[in-house]
MARLOGU-464833 format. One record per atom (N, C-alpha, C, CB): residue in three letters; x, y, z. Coordinates in steps of 0.001 Angstrom, whole numbers, padded with zeros to 6 digits, always signed. Glycine has a CB too. Layout:
! residues N
AlaXYZ...
END
This chain:
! residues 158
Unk-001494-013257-020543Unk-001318-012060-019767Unk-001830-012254-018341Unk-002023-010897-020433Unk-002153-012992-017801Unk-003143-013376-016807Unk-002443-013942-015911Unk-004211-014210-017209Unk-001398-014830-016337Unk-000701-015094-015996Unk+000263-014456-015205Unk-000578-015459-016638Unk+000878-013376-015860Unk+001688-012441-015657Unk+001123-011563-014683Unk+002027-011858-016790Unk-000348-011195-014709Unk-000623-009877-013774Unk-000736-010573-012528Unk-002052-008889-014116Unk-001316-012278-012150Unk-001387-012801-010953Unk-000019-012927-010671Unk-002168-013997-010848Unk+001423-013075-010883Unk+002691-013220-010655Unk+002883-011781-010107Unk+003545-013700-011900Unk+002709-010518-010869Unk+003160-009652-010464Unk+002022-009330-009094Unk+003415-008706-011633Unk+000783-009682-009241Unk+000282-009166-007718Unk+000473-009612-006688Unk-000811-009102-007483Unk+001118-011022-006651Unk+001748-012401-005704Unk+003084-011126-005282Unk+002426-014454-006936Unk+003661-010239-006231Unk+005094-010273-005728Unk+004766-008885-005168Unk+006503-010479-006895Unk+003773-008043-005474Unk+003445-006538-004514Unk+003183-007291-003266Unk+001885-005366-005018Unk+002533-008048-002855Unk+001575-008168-001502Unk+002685-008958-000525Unk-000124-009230-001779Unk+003141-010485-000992Unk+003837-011369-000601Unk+005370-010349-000605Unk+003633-012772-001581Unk+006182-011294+000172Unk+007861-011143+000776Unk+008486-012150+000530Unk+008143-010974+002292Unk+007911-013267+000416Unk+008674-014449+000509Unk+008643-014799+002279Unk+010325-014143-000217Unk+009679-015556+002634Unk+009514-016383+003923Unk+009688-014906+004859Unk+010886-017872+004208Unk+008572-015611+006115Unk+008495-015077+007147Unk+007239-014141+007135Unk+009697-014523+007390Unk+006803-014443+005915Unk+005274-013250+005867Unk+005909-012060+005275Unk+004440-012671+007662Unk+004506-011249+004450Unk+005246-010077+003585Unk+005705-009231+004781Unk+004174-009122+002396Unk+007113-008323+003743Unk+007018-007116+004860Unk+006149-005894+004812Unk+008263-006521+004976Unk+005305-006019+004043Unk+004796-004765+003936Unk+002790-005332+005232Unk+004679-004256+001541Unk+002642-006373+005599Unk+001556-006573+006335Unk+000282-008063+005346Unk+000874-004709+006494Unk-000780-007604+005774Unk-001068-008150+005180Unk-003054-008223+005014Unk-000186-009081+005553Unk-004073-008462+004047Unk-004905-007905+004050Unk-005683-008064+005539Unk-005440-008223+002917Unk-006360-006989+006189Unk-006933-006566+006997Unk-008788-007415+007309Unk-006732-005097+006547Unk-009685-007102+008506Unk-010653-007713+008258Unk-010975-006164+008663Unk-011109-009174+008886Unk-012621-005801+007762Unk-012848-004498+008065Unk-013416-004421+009376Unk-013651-003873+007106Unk-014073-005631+010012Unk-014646-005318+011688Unk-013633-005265+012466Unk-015609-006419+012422Unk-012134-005676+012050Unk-011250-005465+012914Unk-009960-003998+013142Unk-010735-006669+012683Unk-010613-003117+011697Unk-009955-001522+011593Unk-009746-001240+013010Unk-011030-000212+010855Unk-009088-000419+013471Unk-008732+000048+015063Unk-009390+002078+014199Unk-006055-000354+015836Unk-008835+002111+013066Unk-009034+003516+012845Unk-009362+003464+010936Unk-007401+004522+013478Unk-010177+004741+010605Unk-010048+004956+009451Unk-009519+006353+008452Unk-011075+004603+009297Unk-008316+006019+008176Unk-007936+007167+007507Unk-007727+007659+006057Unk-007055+007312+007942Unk-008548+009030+006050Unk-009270+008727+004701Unk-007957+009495+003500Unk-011205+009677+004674Unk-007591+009326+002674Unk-006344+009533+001558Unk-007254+010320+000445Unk-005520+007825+000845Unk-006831+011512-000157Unk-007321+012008-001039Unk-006617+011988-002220Unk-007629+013001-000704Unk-006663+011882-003273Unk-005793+011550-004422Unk-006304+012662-005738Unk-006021+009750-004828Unk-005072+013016-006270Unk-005494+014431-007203Unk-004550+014635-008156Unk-005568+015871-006389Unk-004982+015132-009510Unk-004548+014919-010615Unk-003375+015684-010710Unk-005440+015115-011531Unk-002789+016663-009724Unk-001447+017118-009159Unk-000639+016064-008888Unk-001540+017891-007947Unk-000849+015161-008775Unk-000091+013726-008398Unk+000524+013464-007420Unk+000767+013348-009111Unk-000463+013815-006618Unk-000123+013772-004684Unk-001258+013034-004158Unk-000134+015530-003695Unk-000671+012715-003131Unk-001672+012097-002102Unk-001711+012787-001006Unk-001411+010757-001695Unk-002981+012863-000454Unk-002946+014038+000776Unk-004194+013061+001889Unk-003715+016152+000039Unk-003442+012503+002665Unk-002103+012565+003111Unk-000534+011708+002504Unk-002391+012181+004417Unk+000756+011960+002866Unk+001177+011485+001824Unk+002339+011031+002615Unk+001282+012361+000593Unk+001962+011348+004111Unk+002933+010092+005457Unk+001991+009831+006035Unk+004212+010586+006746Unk+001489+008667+006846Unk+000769+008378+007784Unk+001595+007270+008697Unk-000538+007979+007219Unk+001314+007964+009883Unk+001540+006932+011287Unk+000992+006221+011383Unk+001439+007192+012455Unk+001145+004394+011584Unk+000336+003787+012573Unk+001019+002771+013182Unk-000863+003310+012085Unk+000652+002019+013824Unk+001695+001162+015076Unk+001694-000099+014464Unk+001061+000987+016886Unk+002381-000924+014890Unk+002653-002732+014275Unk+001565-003291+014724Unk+004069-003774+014917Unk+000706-004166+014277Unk-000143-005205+014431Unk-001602-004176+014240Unk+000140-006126+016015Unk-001776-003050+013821Unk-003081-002103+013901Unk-003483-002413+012294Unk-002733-000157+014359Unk-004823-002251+012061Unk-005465-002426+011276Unk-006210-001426+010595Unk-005955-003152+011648Unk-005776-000974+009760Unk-006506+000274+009239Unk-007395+000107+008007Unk-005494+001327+008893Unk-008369+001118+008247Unk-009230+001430+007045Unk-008673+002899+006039Unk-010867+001708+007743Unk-008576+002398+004866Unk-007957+003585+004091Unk-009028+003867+003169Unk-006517+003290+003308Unk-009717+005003+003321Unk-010906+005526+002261Unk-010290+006322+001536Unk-012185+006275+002790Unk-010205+005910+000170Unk-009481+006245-000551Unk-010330+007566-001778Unk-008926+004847-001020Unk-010472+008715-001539Unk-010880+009198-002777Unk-010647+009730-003988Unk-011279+009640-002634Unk-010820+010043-005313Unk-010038+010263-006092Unk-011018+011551-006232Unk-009629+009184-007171Unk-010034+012627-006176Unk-010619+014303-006209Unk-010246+014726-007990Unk-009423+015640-004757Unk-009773+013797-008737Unk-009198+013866-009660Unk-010215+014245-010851Unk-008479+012755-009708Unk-009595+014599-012329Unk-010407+013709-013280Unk-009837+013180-014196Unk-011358+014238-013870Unk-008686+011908-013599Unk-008100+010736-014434Unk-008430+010018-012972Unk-006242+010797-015228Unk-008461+008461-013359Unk-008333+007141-012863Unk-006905+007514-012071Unk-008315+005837-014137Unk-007187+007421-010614Unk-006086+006849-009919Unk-006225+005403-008781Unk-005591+008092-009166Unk-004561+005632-008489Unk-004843+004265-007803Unk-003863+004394-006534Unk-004469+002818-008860Unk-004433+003776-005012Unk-003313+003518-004146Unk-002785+002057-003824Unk-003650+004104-002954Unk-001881+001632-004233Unk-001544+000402-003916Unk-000577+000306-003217Unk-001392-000286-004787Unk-000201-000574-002190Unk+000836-000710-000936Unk+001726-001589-001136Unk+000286-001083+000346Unk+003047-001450-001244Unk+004050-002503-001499Unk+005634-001724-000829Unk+004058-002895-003434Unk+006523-003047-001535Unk+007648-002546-001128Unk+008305-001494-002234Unk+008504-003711-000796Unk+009170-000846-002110Unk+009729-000228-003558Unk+009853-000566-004641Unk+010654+000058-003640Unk+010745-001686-004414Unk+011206-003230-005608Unk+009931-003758-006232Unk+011963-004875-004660Unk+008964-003433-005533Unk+007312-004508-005931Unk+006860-003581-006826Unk+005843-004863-004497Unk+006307-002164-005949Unk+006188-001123-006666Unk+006529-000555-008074Unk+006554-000598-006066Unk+008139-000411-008352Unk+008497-000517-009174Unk+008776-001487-010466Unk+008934-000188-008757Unk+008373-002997-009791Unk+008419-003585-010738Unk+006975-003760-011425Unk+009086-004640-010405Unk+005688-003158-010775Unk+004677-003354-011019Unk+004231-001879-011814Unk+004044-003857-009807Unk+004549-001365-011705Unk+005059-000140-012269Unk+004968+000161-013526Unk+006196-000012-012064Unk+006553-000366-013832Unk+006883-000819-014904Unk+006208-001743-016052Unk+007709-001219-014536Unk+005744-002707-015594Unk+004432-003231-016209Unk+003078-002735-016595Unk+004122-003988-015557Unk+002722-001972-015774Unk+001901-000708-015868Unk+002080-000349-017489Unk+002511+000601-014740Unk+003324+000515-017490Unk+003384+001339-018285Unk+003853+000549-019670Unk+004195+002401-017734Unk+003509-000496-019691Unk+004163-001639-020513Unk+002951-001457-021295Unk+004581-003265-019818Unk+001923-001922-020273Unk+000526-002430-020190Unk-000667-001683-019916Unk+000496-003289-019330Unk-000540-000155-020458Unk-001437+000220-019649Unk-003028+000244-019475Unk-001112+001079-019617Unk-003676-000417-020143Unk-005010-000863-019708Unk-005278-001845-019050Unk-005701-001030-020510Unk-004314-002323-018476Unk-004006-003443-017806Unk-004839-003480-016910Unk-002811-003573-017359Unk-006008-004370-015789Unk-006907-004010-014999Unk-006356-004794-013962Unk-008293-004178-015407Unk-006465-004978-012677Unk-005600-005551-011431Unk-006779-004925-010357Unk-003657-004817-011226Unk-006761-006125-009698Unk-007427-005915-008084Unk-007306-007090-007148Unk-009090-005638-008114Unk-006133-006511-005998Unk-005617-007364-005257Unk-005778-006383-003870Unk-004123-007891-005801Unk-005801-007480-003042Unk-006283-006905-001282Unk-005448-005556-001161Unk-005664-008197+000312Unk-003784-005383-001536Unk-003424-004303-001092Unk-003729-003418-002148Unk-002160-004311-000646Unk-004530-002737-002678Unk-004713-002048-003684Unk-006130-001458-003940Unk-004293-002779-004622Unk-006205+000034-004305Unk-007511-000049-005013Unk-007334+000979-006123Unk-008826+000267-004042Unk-008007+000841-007253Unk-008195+001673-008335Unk-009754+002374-008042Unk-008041+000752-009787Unk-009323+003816-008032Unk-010736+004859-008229Unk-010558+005697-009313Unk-011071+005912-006957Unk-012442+005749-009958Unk-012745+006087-010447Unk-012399+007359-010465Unk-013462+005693-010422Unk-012399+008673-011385Unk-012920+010165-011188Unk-014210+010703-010512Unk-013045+010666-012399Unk-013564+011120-009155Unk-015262+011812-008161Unk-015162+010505-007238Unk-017409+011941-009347Unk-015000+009119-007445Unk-015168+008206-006429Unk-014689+007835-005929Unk-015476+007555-006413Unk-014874+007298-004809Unk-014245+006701-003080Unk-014264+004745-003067Unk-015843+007444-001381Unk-013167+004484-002423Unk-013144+003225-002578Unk-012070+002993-001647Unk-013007+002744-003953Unk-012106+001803-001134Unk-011268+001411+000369Unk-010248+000127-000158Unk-012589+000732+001902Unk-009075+000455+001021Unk-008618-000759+001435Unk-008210-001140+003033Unk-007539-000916+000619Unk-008364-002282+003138Unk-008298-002529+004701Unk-007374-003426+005039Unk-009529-003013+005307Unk-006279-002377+005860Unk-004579-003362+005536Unk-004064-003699+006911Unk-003039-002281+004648Unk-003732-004913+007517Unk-002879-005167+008779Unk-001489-004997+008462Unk-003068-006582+009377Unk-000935-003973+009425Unk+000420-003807+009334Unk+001059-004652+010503Unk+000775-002299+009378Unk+002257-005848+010093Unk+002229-006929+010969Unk+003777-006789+011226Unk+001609-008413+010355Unk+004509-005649+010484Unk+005991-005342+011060Unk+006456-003999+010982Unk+007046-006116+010352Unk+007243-003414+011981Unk+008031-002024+011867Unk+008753-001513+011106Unk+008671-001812+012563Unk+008858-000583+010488Unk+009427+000054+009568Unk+008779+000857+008753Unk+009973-000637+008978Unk+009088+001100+007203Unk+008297+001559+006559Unk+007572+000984+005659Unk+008697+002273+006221Unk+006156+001225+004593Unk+005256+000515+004007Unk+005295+001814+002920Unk+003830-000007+004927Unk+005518+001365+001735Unk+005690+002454+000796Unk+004099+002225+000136Unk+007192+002259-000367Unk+003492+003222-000730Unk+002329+003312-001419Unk+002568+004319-002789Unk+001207+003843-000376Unk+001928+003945-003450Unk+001838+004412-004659Unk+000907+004547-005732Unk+002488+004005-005013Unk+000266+005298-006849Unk-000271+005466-008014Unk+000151+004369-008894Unk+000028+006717-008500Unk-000328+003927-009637Unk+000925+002978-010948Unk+000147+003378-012116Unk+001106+000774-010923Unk-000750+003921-012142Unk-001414+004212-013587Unk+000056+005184-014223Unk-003297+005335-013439Unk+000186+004579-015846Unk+001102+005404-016462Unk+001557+006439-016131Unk+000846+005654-017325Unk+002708+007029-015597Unk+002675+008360-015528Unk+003124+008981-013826Unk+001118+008729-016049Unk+002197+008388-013406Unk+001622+008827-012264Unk+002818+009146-011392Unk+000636+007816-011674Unk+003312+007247-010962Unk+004195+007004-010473Unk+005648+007805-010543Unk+004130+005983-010775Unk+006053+008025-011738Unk+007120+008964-012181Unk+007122+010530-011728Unk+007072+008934-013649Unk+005617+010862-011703Unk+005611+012307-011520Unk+005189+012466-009872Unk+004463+013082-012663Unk+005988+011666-009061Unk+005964+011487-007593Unk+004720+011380-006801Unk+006615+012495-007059Unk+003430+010898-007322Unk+002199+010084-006642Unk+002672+008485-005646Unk+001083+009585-008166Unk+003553+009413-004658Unk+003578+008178-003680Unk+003568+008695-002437Unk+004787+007220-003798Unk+003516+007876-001146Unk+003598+007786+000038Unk+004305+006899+001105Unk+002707+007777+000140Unk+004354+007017+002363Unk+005017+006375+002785Unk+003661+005891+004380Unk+006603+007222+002858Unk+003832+005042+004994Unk+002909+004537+006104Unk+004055+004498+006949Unk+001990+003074+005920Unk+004472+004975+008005Unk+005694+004627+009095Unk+004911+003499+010065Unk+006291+006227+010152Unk+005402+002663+010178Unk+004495+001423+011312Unk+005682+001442+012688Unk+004346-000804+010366Unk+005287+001735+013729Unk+005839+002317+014866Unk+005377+000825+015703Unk+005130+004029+015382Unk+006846+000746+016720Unk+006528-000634+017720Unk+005428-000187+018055Unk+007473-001081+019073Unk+004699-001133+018499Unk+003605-001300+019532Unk+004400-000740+020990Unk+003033-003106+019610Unk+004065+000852+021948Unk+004752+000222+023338Unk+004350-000634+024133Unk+004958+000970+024187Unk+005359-001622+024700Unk+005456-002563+025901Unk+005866-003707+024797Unk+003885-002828+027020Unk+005367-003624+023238Unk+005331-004795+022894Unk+007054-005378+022196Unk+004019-004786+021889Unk+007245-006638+022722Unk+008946-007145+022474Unk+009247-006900+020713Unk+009194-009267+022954Unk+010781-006683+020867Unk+011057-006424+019511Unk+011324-007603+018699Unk+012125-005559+019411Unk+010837-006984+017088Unk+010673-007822+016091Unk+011812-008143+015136Unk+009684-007372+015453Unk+012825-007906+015674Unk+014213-007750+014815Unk+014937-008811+015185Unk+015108-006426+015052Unk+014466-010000+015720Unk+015306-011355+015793Unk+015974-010841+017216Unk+016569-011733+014285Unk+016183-010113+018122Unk+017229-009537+018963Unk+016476-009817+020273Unk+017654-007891+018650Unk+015153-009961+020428Unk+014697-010210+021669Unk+014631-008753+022570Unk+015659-011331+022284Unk+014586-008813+023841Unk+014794-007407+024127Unk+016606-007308+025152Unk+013109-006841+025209Unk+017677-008480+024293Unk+018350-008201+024786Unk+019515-007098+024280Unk+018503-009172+025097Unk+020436-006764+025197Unk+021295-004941+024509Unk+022359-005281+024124Unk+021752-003488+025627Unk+022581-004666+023004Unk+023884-005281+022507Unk+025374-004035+022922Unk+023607-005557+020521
END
């Protein structure tokens, strides 16, 4: 089984070539900001969009206002869901990888994530259940202004 949960946490975090798209783990002296996520047995996250710009480094204090075990972990949909799914395969399954944290009931716990491309960064619950009954979010990562675009195109106009 060990096997299997390091494969599936290789495929939440990683993209394959060119670096993941979803960023990649953060250093905490280098956070630019910290924004704190509340998590609740309603199966929301509050907040449940957050802004931040390409190459910024955030601190996510994560608390669980709950009283079940939740979790925020950052991936793509496809990752998400396939990790998900395993979840609910597996569910005592225990996992702790840079983009991710599992909290306790009443407790606070961080993750500290570099977002290193534009677009969107999906997040989610995966404890049984959770996921299904819409415990997710979205991170919008906005160009840097002045900074050149990341879409292979250069800044020339088509």
């Amino acid at each position: 089984m060990s096997a299997l949960v390091l494969a599936t946490s290789v495929a939440v975090a990683a993209g394959g070539h060119g670096g993941s798209p979803v960023g990649e783990p953060g250093k905490a002296t280098q956070a630019t900001r910290t924004v704190e996520v509340d998590m609740t047995d309603n199966m929301r996250f509050t907040p449940a969009e957050i802004s931040v710009q390409q190459g910024e480094t955030v601190r996510f204090v994560v608390k669980n206002s709950g009283a079940v075990k939740h979790e925020l972990v950052l991936g793509t949909p496809e990752a998400l869901k396939e990790h998900y799914a395993m979840m609910v395969k597996m569910p005592g399954m225990e996992h702790a990888d840079d983009n991710m944290v599992s909290v306790a009931p009443g407790k606070t716990g961080e993750v500290v994530w570099r977002f290193t491309k534009v677009g969107k960064v999906d997040f989610a619950c995966l404890q049984p259940g959770h996921y299904d009954a819409g415990m997710k979010g979205l991170v919008k990562v906005a160009q840097k202004p002045g900074a050149p675009k990341t879409d292979g195109h250069g800044s020339h106009k088509h």
